[in-house]
VEXDOVO-296545 format. One record per residue (C-alpha): residue in one letter; z, x, y. Coordinates in steps of 0.05 Angstrom, whole numbers, always signed. Example, Ala and Ser with C-alpha at 12.3 -4.5 7.8 and 13.67 -1.06 7.14 Angstrom:
{r->A w->+156 u->+246 v->-90}
{r->S w->+143 u->+273 v->-21}
***
This chain:
{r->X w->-2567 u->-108 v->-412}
{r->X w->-2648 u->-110 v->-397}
{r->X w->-2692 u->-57 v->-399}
{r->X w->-2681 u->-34 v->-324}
{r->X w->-2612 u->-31 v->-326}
{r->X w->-2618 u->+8 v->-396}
{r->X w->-2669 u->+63 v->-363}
{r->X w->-2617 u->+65 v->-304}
{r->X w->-2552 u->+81 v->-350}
{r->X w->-2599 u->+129 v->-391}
{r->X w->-2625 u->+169 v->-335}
{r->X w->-2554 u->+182 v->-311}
{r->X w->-2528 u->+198 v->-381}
{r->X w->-2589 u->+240 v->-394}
{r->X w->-2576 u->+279 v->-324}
{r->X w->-2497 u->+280 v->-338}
{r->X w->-2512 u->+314 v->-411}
{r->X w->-2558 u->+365 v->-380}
{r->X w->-2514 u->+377 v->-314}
{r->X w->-2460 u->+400 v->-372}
{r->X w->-2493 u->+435 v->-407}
{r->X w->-2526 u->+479 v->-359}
{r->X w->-2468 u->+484 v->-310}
{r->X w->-2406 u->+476 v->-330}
{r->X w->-2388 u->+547 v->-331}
{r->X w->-2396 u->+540 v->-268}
{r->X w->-2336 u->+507 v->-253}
{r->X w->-2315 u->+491 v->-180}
{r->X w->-2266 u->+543 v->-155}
{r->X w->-2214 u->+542 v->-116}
{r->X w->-2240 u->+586 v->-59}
{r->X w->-2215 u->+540 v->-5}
{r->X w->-2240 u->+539 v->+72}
{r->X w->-2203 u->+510 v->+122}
{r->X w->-2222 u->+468 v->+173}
{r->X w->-2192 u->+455 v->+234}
{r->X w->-2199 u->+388 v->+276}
{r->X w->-2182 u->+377 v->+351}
{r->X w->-2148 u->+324 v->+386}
{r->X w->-2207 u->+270 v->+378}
{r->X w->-2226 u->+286 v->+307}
{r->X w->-2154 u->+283 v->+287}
{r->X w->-2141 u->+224 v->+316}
{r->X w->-2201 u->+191 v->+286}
{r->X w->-2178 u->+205 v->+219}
{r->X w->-2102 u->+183 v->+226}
{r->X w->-2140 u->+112 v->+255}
{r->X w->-2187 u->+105 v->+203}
{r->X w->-2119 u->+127 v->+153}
{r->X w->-2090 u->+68 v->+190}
{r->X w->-2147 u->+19 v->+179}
{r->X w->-2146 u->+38 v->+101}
{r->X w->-2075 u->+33 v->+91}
{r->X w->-2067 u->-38 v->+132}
{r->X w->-2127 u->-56 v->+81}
{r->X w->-2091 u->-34 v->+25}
{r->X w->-2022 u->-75 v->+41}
{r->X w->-2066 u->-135 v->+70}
{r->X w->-2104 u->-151 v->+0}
{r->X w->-2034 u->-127 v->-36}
{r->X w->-2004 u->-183 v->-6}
{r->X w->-2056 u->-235 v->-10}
{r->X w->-2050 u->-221 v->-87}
{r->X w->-1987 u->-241 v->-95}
{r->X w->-2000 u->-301 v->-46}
{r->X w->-2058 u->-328 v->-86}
{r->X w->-2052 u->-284 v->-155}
{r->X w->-2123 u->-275 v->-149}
{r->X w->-2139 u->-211 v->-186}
{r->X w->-2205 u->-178 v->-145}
{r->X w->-2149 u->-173 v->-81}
{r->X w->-2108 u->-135 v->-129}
{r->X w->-2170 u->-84 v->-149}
{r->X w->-2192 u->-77 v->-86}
{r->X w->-2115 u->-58 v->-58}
{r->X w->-2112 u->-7 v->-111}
{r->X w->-2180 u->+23 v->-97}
{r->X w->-2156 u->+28 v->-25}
{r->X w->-2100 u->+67 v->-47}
{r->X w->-2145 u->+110 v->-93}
{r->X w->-2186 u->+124 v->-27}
{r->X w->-2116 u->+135 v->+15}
{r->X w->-2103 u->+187 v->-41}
{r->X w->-2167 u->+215 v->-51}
{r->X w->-2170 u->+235 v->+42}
{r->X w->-2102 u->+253 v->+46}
{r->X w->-2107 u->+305 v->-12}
{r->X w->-2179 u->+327 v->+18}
{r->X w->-2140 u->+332 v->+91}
{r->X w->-2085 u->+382 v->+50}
{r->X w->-2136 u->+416 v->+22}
{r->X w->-2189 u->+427 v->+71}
{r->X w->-2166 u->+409 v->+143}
{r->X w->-2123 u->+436 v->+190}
{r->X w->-2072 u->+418 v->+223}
{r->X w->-2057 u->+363 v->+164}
{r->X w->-2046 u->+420 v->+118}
{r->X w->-1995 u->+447 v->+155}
{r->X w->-1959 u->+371 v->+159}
{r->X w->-1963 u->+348 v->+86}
{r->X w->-1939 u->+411 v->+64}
{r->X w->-1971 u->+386 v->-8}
{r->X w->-1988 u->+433 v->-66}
{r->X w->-2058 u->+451 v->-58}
{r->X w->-2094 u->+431 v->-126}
{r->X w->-2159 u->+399 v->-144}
{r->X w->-2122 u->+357 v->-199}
{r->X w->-2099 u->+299 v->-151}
{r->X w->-2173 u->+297 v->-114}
{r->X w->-2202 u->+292 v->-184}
{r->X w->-2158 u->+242 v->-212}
{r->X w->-2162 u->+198 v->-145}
{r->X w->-2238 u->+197 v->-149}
{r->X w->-2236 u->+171 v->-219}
{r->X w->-2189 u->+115 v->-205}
{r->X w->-2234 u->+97 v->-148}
{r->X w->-2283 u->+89 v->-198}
{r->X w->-2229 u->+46 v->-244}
{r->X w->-2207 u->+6 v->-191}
{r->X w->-2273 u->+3 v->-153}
{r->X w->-2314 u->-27 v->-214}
{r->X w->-2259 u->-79 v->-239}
{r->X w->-2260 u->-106 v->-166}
{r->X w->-2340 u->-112 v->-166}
{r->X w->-2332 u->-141 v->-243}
{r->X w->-2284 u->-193 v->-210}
{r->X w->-2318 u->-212 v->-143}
{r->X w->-2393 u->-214 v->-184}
{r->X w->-2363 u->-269 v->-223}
{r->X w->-2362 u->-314 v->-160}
{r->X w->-2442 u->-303 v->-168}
{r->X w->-2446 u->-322 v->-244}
{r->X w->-2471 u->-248 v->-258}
{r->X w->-2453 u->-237 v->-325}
{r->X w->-2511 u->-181 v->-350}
{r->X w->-2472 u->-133 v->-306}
{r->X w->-2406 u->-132 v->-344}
{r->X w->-2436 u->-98 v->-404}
{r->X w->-2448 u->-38 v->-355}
{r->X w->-2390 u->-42 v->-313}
{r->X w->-2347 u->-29 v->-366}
{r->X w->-2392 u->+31 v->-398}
{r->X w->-2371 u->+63 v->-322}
{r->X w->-2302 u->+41 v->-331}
{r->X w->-2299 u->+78 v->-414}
{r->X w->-2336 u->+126 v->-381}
{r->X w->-2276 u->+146 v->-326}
{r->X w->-2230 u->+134 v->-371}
{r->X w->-2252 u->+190 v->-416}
{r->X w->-2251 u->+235 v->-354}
{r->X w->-2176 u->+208 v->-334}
{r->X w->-2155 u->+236 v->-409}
{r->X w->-2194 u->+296 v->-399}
{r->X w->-2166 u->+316 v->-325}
{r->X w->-2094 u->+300 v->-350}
{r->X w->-2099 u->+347 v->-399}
{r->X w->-2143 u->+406 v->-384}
{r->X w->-2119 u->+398 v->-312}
{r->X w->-2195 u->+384 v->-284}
{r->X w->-2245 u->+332 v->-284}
{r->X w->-2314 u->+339 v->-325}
{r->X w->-2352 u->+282 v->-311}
{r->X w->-2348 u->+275 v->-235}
{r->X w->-2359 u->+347 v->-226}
{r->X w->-2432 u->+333 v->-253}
{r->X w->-2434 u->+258 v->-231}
{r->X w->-2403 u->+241 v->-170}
{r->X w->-2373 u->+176 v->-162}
{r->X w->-2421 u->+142 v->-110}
{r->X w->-2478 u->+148 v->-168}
{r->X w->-2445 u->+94 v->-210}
{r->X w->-2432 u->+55 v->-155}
{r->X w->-2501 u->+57 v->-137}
{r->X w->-2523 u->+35 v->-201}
{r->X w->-2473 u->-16 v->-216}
{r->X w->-2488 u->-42 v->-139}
{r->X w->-2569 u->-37 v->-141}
{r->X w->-2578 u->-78 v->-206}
{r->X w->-2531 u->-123 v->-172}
{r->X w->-2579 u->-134 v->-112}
{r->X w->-2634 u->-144 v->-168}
{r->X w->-2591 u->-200 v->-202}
{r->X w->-2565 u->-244 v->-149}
{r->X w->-2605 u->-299 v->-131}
{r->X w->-2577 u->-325 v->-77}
{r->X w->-2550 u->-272 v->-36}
{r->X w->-2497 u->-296 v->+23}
{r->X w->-2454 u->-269 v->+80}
{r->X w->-2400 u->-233 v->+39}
{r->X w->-2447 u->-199 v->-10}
{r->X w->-2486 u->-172 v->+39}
{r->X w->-2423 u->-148 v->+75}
{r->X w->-2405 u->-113 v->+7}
{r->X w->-2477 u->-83 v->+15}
{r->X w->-2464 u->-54 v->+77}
{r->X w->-2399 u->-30 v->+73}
{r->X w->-2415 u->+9 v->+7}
{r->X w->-2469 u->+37 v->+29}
{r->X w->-2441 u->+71 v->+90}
{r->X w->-2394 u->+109 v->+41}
{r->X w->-2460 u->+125 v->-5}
{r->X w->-2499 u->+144 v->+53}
{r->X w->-2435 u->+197 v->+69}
{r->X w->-2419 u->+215 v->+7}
{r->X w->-2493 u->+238 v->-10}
{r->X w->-2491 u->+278 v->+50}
{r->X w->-2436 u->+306 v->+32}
{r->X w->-2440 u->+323 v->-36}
{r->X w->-2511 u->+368 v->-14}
{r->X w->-2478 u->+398 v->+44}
{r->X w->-2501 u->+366 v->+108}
{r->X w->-2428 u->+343 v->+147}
{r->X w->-2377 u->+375 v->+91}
{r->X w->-2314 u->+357 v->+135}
{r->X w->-2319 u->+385 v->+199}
{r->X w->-2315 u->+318 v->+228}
{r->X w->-2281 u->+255 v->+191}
{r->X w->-2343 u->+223 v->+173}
{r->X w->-2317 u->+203 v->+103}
{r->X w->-2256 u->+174 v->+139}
{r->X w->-2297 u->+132 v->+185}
{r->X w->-2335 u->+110 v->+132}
{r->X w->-2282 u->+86 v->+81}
{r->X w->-2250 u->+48 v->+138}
{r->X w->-2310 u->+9 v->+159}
{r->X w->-2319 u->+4 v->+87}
{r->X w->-2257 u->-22 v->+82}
{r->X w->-2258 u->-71 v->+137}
{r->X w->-2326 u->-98 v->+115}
{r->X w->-2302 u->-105 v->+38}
{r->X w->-2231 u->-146 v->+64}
{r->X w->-2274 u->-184 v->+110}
{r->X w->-2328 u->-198 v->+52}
{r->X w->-2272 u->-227 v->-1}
{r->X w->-2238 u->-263 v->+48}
{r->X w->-2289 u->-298 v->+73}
{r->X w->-2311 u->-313 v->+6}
{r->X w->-2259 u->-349 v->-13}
{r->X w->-2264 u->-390 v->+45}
{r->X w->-2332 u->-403 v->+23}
{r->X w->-2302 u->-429 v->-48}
{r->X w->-2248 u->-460 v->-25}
{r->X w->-2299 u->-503 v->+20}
{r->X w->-2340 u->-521 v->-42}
{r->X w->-2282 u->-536 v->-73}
{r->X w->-2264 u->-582 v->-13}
{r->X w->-2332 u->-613 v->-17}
{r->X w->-2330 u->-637 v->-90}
{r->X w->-2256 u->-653 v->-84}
{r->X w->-2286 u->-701 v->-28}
{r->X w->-2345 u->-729 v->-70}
{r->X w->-2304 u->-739 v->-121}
{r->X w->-2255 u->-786 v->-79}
{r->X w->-2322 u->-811 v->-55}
{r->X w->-2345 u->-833 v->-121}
{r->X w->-2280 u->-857 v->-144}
{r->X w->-2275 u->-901 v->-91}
{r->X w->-2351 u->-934 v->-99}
{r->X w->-2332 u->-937 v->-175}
{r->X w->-2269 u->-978 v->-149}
{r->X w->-2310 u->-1024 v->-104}
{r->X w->-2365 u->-1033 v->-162}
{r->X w->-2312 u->-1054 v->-204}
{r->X w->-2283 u->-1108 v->-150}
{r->X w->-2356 u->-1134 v->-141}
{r->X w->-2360 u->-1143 v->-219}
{r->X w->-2309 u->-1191 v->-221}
{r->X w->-2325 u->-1222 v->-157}
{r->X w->-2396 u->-1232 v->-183}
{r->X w->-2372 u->-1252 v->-247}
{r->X w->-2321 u->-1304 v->-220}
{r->X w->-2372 u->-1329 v->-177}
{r->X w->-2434 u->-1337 v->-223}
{r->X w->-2400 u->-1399 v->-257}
{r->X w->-2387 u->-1446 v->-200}
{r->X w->-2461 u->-1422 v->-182}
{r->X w->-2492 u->-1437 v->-231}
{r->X w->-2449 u->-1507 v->-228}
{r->X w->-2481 u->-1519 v->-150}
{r->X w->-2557 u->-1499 v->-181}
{r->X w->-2548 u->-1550 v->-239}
{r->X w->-2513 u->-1607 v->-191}
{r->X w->-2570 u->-1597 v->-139}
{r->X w->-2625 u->-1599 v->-203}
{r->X w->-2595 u->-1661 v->-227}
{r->X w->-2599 u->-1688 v->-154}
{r->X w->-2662 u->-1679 v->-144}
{r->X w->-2678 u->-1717 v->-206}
{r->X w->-2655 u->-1775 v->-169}
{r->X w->-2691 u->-1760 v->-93}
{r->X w->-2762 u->-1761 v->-124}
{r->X w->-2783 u->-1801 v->-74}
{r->X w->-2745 u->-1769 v->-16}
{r->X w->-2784 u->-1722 v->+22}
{r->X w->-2725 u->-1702 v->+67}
{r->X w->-2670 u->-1694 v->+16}
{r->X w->-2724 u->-1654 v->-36}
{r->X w->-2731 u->-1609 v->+34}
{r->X w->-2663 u->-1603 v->+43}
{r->X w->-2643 u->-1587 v->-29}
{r->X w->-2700 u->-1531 v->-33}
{r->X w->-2667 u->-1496 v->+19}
{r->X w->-2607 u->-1504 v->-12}
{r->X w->-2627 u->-1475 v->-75}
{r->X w->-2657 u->-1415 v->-43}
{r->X w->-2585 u->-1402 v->-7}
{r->X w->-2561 u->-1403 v->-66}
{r->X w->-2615 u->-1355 v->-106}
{r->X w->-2603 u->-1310 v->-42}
{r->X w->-2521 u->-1314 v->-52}
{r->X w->-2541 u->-1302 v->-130}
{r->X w->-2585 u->-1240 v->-114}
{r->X w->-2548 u->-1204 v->-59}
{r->X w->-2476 u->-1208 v->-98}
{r->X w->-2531 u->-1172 v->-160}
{r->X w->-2544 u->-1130 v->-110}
{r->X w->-2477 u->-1105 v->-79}
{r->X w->-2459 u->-1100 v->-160}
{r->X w->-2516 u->-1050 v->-164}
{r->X w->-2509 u->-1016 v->-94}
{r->X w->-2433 u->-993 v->-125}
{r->X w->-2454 u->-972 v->-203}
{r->X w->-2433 u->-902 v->-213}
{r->X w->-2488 u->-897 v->-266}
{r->X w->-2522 u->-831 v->-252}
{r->X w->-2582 u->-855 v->-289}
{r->X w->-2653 u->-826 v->-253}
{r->X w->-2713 u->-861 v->-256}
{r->X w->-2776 u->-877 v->-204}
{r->X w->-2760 u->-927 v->-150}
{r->X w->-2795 u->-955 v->-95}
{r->X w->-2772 u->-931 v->-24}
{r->X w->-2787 u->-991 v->+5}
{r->X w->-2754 u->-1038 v->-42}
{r->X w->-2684 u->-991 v->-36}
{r->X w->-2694 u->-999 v->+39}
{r->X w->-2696 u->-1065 v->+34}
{r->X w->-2632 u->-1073 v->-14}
{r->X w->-2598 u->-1031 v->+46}
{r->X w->-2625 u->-1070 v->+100}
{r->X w->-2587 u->-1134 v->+61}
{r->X w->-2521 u->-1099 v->+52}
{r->X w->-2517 u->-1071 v->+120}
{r->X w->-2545 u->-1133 v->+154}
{r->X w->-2471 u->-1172 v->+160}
{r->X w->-2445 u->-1110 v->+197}
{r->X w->-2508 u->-1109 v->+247}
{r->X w->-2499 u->-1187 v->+263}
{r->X w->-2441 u->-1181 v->+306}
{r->X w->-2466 u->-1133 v->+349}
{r->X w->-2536 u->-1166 v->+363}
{r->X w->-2569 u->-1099 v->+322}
{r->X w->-2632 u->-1108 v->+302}
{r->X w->-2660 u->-1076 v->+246}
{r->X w->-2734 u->-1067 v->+227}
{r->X w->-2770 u->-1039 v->+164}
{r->X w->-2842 u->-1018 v->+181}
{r->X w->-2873 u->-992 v->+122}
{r->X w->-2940 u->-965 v->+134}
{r->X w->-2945 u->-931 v->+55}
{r->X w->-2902 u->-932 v->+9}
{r->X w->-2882 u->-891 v->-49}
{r->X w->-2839 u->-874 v->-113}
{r->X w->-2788 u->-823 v->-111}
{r->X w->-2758 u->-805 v->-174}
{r->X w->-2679 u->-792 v->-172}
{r->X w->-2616 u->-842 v->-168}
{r->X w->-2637 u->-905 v->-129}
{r->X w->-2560 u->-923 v->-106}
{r->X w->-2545 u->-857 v->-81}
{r->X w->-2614 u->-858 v->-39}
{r->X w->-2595 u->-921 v->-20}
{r->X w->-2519 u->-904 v->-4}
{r->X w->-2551 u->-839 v->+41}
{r->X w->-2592 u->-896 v->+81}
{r->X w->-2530 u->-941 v->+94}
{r->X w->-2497 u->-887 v->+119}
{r->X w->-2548 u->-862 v->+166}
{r->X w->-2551 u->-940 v->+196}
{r->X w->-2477 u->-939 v->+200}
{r->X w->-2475 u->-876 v->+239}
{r->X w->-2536 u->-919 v->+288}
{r->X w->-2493 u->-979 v->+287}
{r->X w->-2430 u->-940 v->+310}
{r->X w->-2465 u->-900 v->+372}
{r->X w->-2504 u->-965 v->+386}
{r->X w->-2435 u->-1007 v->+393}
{r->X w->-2397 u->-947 v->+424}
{r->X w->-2447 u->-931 v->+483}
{r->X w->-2455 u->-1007 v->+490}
{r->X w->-2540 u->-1002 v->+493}
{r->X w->-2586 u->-1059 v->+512}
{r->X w->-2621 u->-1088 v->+469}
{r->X w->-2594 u->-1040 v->+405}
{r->X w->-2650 u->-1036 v->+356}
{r->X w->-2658 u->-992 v->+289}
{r->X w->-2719 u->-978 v->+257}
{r->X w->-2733 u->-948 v->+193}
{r->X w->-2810 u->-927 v->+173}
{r->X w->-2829 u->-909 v->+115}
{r->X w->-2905 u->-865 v->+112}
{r->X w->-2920 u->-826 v->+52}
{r->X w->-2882 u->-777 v->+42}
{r->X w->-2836 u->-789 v->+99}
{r->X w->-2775 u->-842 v->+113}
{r->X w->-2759 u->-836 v->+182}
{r->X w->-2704 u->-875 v->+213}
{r->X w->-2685 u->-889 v->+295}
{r->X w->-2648 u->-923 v->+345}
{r->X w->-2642 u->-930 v->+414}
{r->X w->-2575 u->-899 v->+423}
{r->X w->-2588 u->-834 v->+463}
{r->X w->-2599 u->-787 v->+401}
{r->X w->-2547 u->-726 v->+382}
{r->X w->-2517 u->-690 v->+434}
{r->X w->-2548 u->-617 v->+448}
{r->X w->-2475 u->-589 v->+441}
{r->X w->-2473 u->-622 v->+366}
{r->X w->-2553 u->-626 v->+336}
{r->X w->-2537 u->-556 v->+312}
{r->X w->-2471 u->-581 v->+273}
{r->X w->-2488 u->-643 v->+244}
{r->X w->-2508 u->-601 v->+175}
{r->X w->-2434 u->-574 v->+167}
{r->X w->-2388 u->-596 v->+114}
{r->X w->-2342 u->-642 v->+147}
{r->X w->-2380 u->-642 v->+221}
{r->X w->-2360 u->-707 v->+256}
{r->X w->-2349 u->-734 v->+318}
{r->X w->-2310 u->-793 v->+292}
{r->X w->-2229 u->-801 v->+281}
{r->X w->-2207 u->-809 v->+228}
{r->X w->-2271 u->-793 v->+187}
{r->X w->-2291 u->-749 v->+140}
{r->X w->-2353 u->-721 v->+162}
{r->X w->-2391 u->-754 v->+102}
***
């Protein structure tokens, strides 16, 4: 733990220590005043009952589905809170008294809260994980000793100590606000864990100094938005992993298969390297012998630069494929260039033209193939909605101006329905692609 969260847990332990001292004897009684609810009010808290309970079975399920063990937590907590209002309904409100027909005893309230507290930490221990928070465990579990001590105290002396002097939303408040201090890179869900807390904070505080007490089911509504928010905020989670997952599962294939093709190349380039050299000493021994042929000297200098050009671009389609993950500087232009020469065969059949205008360039230091491999795919994507639309004239243009590469075609742009898509994992308007 830093220093922060070590002043937090000591404030709280230094307030809990005096709150005992000073007022225990003062021990909640059991002087009891009933409440009673009308139609609306009663029906608002059977709903929001509803809402909970649904909750509860929902993530109870999706436990066993995906044995996943922050679903499990969570379901528990949810029937912690289900325990917790029904036993404050039987206590305080009428005409729910009169239905449950329960014994009316503080013990159940008490123990309910505390295994909100439990349940409620293990589940934020679980979900922080997903956020590679690992500072907060030390504290999380000082909360959980810390309820477990009151659980053995209220089983035997028949009362709770600790939550008498520290309600529960205090330690979630901690536990929560040093998580909000942590996380880096806050998203959707967390926030939604933010929010839906909070609303339960915001009413328990009011609460616990007297402002609402229970004439209307405030705490109901909020531990059902609460727990809509907190079902909505793990599940979409694990959307959210399970599309990273997705996403290196499909890099992965990615990379496997340029390692593949790298490997092909190799042994094409290496089969092919010995009858080329053959044809570059064959054409140097005939022009030993055409000294005095202009014409054939012409003819076999051309021929040797086809085959230096065969030579370089099977180097280069060998190097274009290499896994190696090696960084380094590199020329822009030179990379554009080594993509210009692999996608050129592709462009000839269609009449594309391609043009590099560079007007600066620069270094960029990183992975040269993989730049290069992000080009080639940006002028196939030209080349397909250049053939596809059937345009005049079909022209791509890369320029590169310190510090910017910019690349274009004639093809009628993105569509206004898809520019704001084109950055989602998987987004394409291709069959049978894979939005790479």
């Amino acid at each position: 733990m830093d220093k922060i969260m070590k002043i937090k847990l000591a404030l709280v332990l230094i307030y809990l220590g005096l709150a005992i001292t000073l007022f225990y004897d003062h021990h909640a009684s059991l002087d009891i005043h009933i409440f009673k609810y009308n139609t609306m009010q009663f029906m608002v808290a059977v709903l929001s009952l509803g809402v909970i309970l649904s909750s509860s079975i929902y993530n109870f399920a999706f436990y066993f589905y995906i044995r996943k063990k922050q679903y499990l937590y969570y379901a528990l907590s949810q029937f912690a809170i289900l325990s917790l209002l029904i036993q404050i309904e039987n206590l305080f409100i009428s005409p729910f008294n009169e239905y449950y027909d329960f014994i009316r005893d503080v013990f159940i309230l008490d123990i309910s809260q505390i295994l909100i507290i439990i349940f409620s930490m293990l589940f934020i221990e679980k979900f922080l994980k997903l956020y590679a928070i690992e500072r907060l465990s030390k504290l999380i579990h000082i909360v959980i000793y810390i309820a477990l001590v009151d659980l053995v105290f209220t089983l035997i002396f028949h009362h709770a100590i600790i939550i008498k002097f520290i309600p529960s939303f205090i330690w979630i408040l901690v536990v929560l606000s040093e998580a909000y201090r942590l996380i880096e890179k806050k998203d959707v869900p967390f926030y939604f864990i933010i929010v839906g807390w909070s609303t339960v904070l915001l009413v328990s505080m009011l609460e616990f100094i007297g402002v609402s007490a229970v004439t209307f089911p405030y705490l109901h509504v909020a531990f059902a938005i609460e727990s809509m928010l907190l079902s909505f905020a793990v599940s979409y989670k694990f959307k959210l992993i399970e599309d990273e997952k997705k996403i290196q599962q499909t890099l992965l294939l990615q990379q496997s298969r340029l390692a593949s093709m790298g490997e092909m190349i190799s042994i094409i380039a290496h089969q092919w390297r010995q009858p080329l050299n053959f044809l570059s000493f064959a054409l140097m021994h005939i022009k030993r012998g055409c000294k005095n042929d202009e014409d054939a000297l012409l003819t076999i200098k051309d021929a040797s630069e086809q085959l230096q050009y065969m030579s370089q671009t099977i180097e280069n389609f060998r190097n274009f494929y290499n896994p190696s993950k090696n960084r380094a500087d590199f020329s822009i232009q030179k990379s554009c260039e080594n993509t210009i020469q692999i996608a050129s065969p592709t462009l000839l059949p269609s009449k594309i033209d391609i043009e590099l205008n560079t007007k600066e360039d620069f270094k960029f230091f990183g992975n040269s193939n993989e730049f290069e491999q992000v080009i080639l795919n940006i002028v196939n994507n030209a080349r397909d909605i250049l053939v596809e639309r059937k345009v005049e004239n079909p022209k791509i243009e890369i320029t590169i101006d310190t510090p910017q590469i910019t690349i274009t075609d004639n093809g009628g742009g993105v569509s206004k329905e898809n520019i704001d898509k084109i950055f989602e994992p998987y987004f394409t308007t291709k069959k049978n692609s894979d939005g790479i």
